[in-house]
Backbone as a ProteinNet text record, in pm:
[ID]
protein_1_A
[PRIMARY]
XXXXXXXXXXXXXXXXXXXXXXXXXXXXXXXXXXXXXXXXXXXXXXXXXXXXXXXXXXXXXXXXXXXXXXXXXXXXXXXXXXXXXXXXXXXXXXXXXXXXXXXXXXXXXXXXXXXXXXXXXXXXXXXXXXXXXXXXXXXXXXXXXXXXXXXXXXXXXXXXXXXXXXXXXXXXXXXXXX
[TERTIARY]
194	75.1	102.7	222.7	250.1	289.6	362.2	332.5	168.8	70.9	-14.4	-81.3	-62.1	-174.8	-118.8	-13.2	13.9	-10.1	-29.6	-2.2	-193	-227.7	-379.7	-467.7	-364.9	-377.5	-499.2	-479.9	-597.6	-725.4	-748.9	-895.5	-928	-857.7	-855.7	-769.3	-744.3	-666.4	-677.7	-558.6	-547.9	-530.6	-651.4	-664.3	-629.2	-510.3	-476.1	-527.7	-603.2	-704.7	-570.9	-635.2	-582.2	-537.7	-615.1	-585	-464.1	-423.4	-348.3	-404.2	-498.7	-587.1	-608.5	-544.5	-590.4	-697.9	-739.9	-866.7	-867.6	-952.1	-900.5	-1066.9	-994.3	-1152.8	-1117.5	-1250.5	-1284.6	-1262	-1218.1	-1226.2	-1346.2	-1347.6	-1401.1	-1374.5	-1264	-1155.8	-1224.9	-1264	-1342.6	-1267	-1250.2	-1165.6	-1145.3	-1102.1	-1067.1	-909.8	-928.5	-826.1	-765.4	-616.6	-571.4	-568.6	-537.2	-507.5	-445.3	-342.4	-233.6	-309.6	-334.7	-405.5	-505.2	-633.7	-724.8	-646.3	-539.5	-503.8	-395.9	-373.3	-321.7	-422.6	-535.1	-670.4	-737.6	-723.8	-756.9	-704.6	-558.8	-451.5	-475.7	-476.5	-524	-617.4	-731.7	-859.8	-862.4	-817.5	-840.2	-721.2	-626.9	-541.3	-609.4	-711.5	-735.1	-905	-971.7	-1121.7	-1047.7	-1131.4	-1105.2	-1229.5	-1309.7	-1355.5	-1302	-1203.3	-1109.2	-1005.1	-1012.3	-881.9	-788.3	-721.4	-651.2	-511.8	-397	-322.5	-197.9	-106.5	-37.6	89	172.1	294.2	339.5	480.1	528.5	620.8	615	648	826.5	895	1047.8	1112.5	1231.8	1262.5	1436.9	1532.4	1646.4	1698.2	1598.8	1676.9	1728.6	1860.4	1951.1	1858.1	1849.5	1800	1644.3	1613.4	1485.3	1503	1528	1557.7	1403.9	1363.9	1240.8	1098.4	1119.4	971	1113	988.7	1085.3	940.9	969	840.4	837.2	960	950.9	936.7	1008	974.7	839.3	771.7	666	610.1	777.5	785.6	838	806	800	917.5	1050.6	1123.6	1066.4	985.5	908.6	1002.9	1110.2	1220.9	1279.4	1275.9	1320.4	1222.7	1077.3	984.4	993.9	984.7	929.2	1086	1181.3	1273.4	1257.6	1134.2	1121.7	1058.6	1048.4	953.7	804	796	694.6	676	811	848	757.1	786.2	754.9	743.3	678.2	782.4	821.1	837.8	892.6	815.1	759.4	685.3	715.9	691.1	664.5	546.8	479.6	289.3	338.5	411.3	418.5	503.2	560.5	649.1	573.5	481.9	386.6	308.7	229.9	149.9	228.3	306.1	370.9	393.3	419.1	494.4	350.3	239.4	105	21.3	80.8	-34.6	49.5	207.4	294.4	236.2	242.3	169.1	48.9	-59.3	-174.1	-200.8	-108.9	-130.9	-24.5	91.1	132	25.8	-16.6	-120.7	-277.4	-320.4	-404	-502.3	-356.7	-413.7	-311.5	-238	-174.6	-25.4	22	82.6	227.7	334.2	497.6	497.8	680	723.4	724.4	704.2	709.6	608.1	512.5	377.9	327.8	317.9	292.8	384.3	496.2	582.6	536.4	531.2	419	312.8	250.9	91	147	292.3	316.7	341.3	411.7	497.5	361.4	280.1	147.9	77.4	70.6	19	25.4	222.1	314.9	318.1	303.3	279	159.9	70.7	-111.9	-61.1	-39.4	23.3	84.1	226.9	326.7	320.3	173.1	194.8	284.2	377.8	505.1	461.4	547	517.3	668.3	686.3	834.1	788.5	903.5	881.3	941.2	923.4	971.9	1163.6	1225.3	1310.9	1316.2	1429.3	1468.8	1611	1616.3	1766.9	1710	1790.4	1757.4	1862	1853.6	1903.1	2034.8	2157.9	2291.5	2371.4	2248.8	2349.2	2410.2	2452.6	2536.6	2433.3	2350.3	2279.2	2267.6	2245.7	2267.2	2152.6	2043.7	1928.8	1926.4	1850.1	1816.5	1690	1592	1457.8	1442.3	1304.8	1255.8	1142.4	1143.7	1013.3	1051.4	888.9	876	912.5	921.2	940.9	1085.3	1092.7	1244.1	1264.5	1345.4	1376.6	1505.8	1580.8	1676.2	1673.8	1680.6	1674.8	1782.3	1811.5	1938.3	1928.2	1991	1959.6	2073.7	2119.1	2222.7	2127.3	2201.2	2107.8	2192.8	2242.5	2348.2	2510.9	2487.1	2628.1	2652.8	2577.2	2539.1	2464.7	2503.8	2432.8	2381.2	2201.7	2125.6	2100	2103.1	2031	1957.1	1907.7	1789.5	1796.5	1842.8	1863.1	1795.2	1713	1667.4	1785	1807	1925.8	1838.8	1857.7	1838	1671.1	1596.8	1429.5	1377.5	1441.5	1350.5	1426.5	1545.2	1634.5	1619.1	1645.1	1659.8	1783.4	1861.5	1980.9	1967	1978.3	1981	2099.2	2178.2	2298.5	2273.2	2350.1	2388.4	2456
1458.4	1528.7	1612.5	1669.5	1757.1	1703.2	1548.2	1427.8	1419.1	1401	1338.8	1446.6	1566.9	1661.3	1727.9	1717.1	1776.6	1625.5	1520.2	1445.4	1416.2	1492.2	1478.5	1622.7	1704.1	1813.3	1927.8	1893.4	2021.9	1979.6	1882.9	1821.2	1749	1691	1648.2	1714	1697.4	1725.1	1600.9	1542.9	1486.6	1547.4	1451	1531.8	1387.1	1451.5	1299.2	1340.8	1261.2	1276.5	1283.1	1238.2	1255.3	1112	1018.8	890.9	834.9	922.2	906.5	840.2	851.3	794.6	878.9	869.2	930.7	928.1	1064.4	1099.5	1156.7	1139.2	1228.1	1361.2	1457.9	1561.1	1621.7	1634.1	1668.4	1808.7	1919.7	2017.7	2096.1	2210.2	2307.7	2315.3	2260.4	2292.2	2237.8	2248.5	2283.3	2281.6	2129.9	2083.9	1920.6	1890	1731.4	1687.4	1558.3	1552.6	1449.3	1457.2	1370.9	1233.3	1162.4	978.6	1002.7	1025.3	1045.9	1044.9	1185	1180.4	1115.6	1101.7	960.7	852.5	806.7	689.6	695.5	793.1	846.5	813.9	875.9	933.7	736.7	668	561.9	470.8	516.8	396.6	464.5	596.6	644.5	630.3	663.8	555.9	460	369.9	169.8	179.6	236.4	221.1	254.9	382.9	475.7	440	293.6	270.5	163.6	195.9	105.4	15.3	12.3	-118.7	-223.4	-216.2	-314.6	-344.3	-259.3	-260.9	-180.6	-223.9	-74	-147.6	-70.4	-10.4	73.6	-10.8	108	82	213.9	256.9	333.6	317.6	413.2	551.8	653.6	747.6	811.1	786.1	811.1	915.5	985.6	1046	1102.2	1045.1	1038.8	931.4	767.7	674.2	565.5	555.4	466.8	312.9	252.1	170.9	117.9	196.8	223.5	361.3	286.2	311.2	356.8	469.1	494.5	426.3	300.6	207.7	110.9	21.6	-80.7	-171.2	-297	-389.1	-480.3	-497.4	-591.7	-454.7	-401.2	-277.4	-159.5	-248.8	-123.7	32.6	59.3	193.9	274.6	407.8	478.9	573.7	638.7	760.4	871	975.7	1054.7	1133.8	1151.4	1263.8	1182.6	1042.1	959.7	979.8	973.7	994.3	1156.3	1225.6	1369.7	1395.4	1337.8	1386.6	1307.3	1251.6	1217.5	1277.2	1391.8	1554.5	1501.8	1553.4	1552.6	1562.4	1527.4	1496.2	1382.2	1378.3	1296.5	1181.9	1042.3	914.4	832.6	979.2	928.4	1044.9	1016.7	1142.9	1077.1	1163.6	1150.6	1086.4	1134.9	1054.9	880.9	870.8	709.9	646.5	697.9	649.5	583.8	750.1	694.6	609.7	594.4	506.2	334.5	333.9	229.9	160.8	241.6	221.7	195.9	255.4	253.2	157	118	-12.6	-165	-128.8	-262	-253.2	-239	-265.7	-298.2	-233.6	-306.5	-457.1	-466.4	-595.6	-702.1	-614.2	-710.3	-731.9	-664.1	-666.8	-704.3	-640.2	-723.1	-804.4	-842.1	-903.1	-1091.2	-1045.7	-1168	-1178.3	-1128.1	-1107	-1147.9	-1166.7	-1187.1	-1091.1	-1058.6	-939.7	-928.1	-1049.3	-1050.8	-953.8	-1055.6	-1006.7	-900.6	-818.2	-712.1	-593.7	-618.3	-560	-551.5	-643.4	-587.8	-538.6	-544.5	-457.9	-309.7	-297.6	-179.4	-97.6	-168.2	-88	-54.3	-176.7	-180	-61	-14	131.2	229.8	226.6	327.3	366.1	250.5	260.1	332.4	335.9	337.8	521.7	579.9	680.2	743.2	682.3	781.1	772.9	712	644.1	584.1	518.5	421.6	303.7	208.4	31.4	35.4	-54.6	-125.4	-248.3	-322.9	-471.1	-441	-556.1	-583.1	-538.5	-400.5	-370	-353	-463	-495.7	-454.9	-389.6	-472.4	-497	-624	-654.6	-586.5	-561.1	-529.8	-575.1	-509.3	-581.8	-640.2	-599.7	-669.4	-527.9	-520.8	-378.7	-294.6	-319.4	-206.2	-127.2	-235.3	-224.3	-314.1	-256.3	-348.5	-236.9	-328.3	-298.9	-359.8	-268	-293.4	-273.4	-226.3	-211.3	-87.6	21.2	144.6	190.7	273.4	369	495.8	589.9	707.1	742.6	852.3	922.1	1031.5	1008.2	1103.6	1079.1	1160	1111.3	1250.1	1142.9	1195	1184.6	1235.2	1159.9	1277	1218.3	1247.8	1187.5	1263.4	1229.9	1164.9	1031.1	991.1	930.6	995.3	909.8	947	1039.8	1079.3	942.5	887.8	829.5	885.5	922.2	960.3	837	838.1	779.5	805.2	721.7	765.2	698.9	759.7	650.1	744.3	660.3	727.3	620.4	689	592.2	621.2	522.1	522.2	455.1	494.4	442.7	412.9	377.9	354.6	289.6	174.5	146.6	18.3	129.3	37.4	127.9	96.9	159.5	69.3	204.4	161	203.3	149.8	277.8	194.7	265.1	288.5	295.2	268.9	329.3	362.4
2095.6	2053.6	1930.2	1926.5	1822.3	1666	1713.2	1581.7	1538.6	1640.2	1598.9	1567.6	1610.1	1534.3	1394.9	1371.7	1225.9	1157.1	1171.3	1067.3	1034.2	1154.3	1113.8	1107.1	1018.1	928	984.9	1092.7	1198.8	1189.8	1139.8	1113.9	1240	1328.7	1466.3	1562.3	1673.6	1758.1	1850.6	1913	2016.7	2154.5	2262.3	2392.6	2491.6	2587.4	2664.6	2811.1	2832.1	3005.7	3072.2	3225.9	3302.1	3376.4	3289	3297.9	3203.8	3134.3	3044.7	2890.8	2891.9	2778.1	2633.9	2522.5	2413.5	2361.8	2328.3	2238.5	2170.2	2044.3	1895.8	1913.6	1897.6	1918.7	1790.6	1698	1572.5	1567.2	1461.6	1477	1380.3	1381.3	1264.2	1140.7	1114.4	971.1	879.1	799.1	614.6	573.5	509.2	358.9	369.7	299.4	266.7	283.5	424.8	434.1	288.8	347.1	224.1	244.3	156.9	182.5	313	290.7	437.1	572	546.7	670.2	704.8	615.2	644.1	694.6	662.2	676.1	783.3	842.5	977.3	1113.5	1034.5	1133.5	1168.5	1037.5	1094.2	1180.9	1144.2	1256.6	1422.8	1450.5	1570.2	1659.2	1501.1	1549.8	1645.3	1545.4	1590.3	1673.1	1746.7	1841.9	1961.8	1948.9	2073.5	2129.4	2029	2027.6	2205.7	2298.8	2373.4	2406.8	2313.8	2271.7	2221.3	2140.8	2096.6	2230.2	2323.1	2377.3	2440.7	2552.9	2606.1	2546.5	2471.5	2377.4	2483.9	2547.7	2642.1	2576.2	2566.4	2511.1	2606.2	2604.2	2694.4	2572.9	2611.1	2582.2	2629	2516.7	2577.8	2462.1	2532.6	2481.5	2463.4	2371.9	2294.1	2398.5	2429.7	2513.5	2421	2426.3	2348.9	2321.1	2420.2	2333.9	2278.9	2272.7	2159.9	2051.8	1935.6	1810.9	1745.4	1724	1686.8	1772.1	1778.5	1847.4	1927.3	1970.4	2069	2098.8	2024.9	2003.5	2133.1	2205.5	2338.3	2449.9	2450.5	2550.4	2544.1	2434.4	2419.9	2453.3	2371.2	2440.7	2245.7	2245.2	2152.7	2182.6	2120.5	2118.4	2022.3	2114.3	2017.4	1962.5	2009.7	1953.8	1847.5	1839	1708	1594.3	1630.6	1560.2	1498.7	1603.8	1550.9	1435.9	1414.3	1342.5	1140.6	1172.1	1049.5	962.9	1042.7	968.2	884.8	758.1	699	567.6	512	364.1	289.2	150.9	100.3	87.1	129.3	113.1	262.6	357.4	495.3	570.7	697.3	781.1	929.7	1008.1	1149.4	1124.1	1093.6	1106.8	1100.9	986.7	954.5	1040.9	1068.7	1196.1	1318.3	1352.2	1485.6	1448.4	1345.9	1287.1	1279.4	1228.2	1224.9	1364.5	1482.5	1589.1	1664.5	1669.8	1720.2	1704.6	1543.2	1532.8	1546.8	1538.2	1569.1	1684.4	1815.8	2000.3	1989.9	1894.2	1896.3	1850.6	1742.9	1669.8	1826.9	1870.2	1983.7	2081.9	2156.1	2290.1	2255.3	2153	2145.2	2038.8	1977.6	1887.8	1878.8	1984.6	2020.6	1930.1	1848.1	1715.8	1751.9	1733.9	1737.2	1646.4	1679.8	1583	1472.6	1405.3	1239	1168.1	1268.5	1231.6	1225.2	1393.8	1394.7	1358.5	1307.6	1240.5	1067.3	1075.8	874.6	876.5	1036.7	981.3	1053.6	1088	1151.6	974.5	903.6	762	714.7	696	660.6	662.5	777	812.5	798.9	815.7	759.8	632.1	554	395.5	335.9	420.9	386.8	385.5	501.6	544.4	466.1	433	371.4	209.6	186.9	36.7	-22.9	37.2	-7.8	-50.6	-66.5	-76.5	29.4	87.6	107.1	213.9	200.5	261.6	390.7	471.4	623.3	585.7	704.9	665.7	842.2	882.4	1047.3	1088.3	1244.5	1236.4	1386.1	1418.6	1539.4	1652.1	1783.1	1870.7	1908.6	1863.3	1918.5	1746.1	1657.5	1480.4	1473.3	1360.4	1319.2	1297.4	1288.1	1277.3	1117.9	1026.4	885.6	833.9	763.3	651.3	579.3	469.5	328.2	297	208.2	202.4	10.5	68.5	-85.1	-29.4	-108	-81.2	-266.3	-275.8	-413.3	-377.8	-414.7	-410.4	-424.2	-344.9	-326	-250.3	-123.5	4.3	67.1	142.2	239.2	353.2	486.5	612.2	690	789.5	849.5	991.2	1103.1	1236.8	1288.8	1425	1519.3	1623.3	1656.3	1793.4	1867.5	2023.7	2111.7	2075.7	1948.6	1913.5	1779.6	1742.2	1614.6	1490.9	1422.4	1260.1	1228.3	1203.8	1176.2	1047.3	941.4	856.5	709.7	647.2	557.1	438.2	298.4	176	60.9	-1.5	-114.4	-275.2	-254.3	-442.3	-550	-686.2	-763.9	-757.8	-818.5	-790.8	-709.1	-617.6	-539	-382.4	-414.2	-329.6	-190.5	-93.4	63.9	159.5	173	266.3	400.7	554.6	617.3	740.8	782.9	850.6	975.6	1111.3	1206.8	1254.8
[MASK]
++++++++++++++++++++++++++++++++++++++++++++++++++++++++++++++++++++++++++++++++++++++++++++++++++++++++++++++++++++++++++++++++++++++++++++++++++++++++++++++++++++++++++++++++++

């Protein structure tokens, strides 16, 4: 909740029933959100319309093997997420966003990982105002890819007693380690 309400800049708040069901409730706040957040507010949206669909994620927290999202286990590490703060380039918002709309495009939209894995960056991108391409590692490789994003940031996090971390070099290269 605390991802999803800063990345949607007090202009919403998220309220989870008792069914466990997300809902975005509008606030008072006077002003204009930004791209970001519009484009936060829409991936939440179309995740949480259950006209399209019920959308279930499980909610975990510093479990080894789910690395930020987890596309076969459809389960989220919010403590992986919430450590991507709210910098430039890279946010928590895009993270959840990314991770929110990869399960939708899986469940119900029928999708394999490729797929719903590009409309996850897809999202993330819309979000963090970046560009970058499909950037994987699969479960059990070293735990080493390389992408392509614009901007310029570096983050880095202990997870499991592992230093995680993601550095952009040079204009438009992305390394990230485990």
């Amino acid at each position: 909740m605390k991802t999803a309400n800063t990345g949607l800049g007090g202009f919403y708040k998220t309220k989870i029933g008792k069914d466990g069901l997300v809902a975005l409730e509008k606030t008072d706040k006077k002003a204009t959100m930004t791209k970001g957040q519009k484009a936060f507010y829409k991936s939440l949206s179309s995740v949480t319309d259950l006209k399209k669909g019920d959308v279930k994620v499980g909610l975990v927290e510093s479990k080894g093997e789910v690395l930020v999202g987890s596309y076969a286990l459809s389960q989220i590490d919010v403590d992986d997420v919430g450590k991507f703060g709210t910098g430039k380039g890279v946010s928590a918002a895009g993270a959840l966003g990314h991770e929110l709309i990869e399960q939708q495009s899986k469940q119900l939209d029928g999708k394999g990982y490729g797929d719903a894995h590009q409309d996850g960056i897809n999202a993330e991108n819309t979000i963090n105002g970046t560009v970058r391409g499909a950037t994987t590692v699969a479960p059990g490789a070293s735990q080493e890819a390389s992408g392509r994003i614009t901007g310029t940031f570096i983050t880095s996090y202990v997870k499991n007693g592992q230093n995680i971390s993601v550095s952009v070099t040079i204009k438009d290269k992305i390394k990230r380690r485990s």
